[in-house]
N, C-alpha and C positions, 0 to 999 in steps of 0.2 A: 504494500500500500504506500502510495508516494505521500510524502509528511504534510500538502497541504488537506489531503484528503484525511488526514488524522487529525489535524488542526482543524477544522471545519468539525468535525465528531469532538475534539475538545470544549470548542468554543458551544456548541449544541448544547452540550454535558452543563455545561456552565455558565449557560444562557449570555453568554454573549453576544450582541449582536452587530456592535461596529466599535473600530477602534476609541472610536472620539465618546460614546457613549458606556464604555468599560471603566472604572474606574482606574486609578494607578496602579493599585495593588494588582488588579485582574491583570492586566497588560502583563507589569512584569511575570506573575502565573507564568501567563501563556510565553512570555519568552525563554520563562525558564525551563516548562514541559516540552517547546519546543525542541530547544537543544537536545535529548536526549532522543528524538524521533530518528527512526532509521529510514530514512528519504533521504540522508544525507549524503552525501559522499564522504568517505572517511578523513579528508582533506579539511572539507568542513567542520565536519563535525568535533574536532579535534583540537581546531581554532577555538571554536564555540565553547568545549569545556575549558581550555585555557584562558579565556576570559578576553579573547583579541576584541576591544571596540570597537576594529574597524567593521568584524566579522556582527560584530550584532550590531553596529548601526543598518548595516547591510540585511541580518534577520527580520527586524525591525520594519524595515522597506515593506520586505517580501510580503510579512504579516499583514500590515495595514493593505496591499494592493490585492492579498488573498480574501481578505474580509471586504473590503471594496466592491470587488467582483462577485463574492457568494452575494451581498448586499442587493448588487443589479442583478445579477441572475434570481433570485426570489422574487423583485419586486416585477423583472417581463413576468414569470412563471405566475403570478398574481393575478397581472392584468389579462393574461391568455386565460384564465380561467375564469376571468369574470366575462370576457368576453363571450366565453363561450353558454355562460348557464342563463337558463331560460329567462328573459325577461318579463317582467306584470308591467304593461303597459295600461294606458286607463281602458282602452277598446278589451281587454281580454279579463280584466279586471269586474267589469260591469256586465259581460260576456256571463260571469259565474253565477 
């Protein structure tokens, strides 16, 4: 399973729903469960335990653009579904 797809199932877990609305504490959580996810390359991953900041400003990126993206991807998936279910307009309404 590649690591944002565990981070997306993190953030789920622990209702998460965007960087900006996560508290400070949450955030860090999530940077700190991230780092031990195996989607890594071991390159990575290795930086990330050693505490390189350049490597978690770089995490960091990743996270807010993967939460970003689940964020739009829910709200099309939203709209497709409202589009789709039956509408009560006032003709079918008065119809009943």
């Amino acid at each position: 399973m590649y690591w944002r797809n565990t981070g997306k199932d993190y953030c789920a877990q622990d209702e998460i729903k965007s960087w900006g609305g996560a508290s400070e504490a949450q955030n860090q959580a999530l940077v700190g469960a991230v780092r031990v996810f195996t989607g890594f390359r071991p390159a990575m991953r290795a930086q990330l335990v050693l505490g390189s900041e350049f490597h978690k400003t770089a995490l960091v990126s990743l996270l807010q653009d993967c939460m970003k993206k689940r964020s739009k991807s829910a709200k099309n998936l939203a709209q497709k579904r409202a589009l789709k279910s039956p509408h009560l307009n006032k003709d079918n309404y008065d119809a009943q």
